[in-house]
N, C-alpha and C positions, 0 to 999 in steps of 0.2 A: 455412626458412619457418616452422614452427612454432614455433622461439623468439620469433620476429618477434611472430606470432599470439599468443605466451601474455603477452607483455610489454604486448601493446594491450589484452586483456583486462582484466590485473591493471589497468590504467591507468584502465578506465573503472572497474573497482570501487570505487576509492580515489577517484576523484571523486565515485561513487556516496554513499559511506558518508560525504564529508565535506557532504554536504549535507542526510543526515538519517542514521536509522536503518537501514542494509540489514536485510533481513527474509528475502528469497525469492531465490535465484539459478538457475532452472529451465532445465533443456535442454529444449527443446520438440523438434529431431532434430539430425542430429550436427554442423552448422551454424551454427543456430538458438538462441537462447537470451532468458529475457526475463527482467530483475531487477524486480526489486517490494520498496519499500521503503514504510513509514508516518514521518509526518514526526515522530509525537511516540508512542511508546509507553504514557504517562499524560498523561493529559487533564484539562480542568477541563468541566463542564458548559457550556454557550451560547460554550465555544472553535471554533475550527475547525482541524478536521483535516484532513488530504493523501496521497492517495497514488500516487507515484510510479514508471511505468511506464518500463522504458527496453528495446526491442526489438535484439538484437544478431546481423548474420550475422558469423562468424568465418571464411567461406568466401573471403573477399578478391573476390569477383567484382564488386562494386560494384551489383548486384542490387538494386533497389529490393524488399523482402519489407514485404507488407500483409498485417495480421493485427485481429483486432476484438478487444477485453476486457471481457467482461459481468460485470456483479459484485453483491452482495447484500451491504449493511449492512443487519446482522440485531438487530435490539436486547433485551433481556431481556425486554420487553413482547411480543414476538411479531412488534413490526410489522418493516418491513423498507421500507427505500430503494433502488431500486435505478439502477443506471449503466453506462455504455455507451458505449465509445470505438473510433473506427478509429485505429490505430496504423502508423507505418512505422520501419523499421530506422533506428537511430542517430541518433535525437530522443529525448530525452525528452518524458514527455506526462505528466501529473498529473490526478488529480479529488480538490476541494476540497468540501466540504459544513461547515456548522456544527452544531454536538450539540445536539439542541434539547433545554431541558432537562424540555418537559412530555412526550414521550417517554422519557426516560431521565437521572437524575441522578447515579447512580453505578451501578459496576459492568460488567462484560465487554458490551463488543461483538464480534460476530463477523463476517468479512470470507470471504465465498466471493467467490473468483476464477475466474472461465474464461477460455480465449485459445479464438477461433476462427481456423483457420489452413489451409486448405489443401483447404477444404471437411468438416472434421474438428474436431468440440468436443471439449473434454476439460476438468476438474477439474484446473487446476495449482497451487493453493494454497489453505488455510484460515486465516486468518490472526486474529489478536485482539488487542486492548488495551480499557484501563482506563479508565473517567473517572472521577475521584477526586471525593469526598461531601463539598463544600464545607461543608456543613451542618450538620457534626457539627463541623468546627472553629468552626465562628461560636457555635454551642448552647454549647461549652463555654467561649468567649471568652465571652459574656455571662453565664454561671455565675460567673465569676471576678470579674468585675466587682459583682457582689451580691452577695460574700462578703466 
């Protein structure tokens, strides 16, 4: 039984990772498990990014398991967006937002994650990426240009 269990897993990884960046693979209990991936690790200002929730039992009971994921896009300015999703096992489930760029135009975002699950929060990930400073290549394409 367990080989069975470790060949399905590896299975959804590998789908996992071919459709973005895997990031996060948390055991939530011994069961239980939830990936979190971001769709793009570097970014452009006024892009939209994604991030990809997929809730997993490994337990084979066929179990329908609900769990919630609140989460904090935190931007270098202070401010912060926040989101909030019900999740069930063996869906994928995504939240989309665009970078606004009079918030933030280059530089680290940060991504807290919580899974509530059982009657019980917890902190199961910190995550980060880039939004690259279009701004500086444009500044130096028109220096070149009037030289």
């Amino acid at each position: 039984m367990y080989p069975i269990t470790l060949v399905v897993v590896a299975s959804l990884l590998m789908t996992l990772e071919s459709k973005g960046e895997l990031v996060e693979v948390l055991q939530i209990n011994s069961n239980l498990s939830l990936d979190i991936q971001l769709e793009k690790k570097v970014i452009h200002s006024d892009d939209k990014q994604t991030i990809h929730f997929f809730l997993k039992d490994i337990s084979n009971n066929n179990k329908t398991i609900d769990a919630r994921i609140e989460g904090n896009i935190i931007y270098l300015s202070g401010m912060a967006e926040s989101f909030s999703l019900n999740i069930n096992n063996n869906k994928l489930y995504s939240y989309s937002w665009t970078i606004n760029p009079k918030i933030q135009s280059y530089g680290t975002v940060l991504l807290e994650v919580n899974v509530i699950y059982d009657g019980s929060k917890s902190n199961i990930a910190n995550l980060s990426f880039s939004i690259v400073d279009d701004t500086s290549n444009i500044n130096k394409n028109d220096k070149n240009k009037h030289t």
